[in-house]
C-alpha positions as CSV (number, residue, x, y, z in Angstrom):
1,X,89.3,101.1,99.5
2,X,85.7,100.1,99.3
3,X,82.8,102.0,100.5
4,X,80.8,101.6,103.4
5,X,77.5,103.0,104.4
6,X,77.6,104.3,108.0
7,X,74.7,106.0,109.9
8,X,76.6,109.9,109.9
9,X,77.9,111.5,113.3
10,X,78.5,114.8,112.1
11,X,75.3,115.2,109.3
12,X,72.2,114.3,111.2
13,X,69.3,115.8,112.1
14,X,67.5,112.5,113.9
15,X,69.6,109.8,113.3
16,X,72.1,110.1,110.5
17,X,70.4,107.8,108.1
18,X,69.9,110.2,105.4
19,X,73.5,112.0,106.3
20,X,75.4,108.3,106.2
21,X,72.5,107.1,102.7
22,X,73.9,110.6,101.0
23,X,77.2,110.1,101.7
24,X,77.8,106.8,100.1
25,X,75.2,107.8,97.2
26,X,77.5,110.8,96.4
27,X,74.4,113.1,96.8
28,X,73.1,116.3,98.5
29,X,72.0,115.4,101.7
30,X,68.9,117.9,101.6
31,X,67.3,116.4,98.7
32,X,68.1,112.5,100.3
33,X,66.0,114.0,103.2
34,X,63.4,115.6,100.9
35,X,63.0,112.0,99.4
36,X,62.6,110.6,102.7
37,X,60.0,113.2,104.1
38,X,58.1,112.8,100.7
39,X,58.1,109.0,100.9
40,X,56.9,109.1,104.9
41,X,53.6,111.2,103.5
42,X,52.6,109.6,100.7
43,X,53.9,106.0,101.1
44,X,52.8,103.8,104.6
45,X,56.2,102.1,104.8
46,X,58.6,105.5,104.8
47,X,58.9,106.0,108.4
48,X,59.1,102.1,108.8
49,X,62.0,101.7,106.8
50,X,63.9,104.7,108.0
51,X,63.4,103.6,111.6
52,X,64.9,99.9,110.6
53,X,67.3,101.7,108.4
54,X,68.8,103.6,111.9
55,X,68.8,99.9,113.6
56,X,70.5,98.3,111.0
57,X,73.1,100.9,109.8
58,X,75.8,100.8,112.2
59,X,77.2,104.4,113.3
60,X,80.4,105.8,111.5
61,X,83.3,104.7,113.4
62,X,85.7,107.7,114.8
63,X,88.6,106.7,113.5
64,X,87.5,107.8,109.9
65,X,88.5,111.0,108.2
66,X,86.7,112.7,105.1
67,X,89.5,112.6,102.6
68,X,89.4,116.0,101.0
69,X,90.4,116.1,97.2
70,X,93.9,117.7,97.0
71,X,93.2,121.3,95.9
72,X,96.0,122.3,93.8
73,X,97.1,126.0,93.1
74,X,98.5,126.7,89.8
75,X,101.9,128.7,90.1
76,X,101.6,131.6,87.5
């Protein structure tokens, strides 16, 4: 199944651009949003692209479910 990068529904604080960007990067979504935050101060673009980032994205759909990885007890 291929990937597909989805604004999040369940990790956002504004918009679920950083939630949805760190969930198809595979990567904590706190330092995603530190990245962000960082790049608004010091770059003039940041908020601009984060803004067409959450009307571009489209939101996850419902029907999708976080596959968990099978956790498998050892029998001793």
């Amino acid at each position: 199944m291929e990937k597909k990068l989805y604004r999040s529904r369940t990790d956002k604080k504004v918009c679920g651009v950083c939630g949805g960007l760190a969930k198809y990067l595979n990567m904590d979504v706190s330092i995603l949003r530190l990245i962000v935050v960082l790049a608004c101060l010091f770059m003039g673009g940041g908020l601009l692209i984060y803004i067409v980032c959450a009307l571009v994205i489209p939101e996850e759909p419902d029907n999708i479910i976080e596959e968990a990885p099978a956790q498998e007890e050892s029998a001793e």
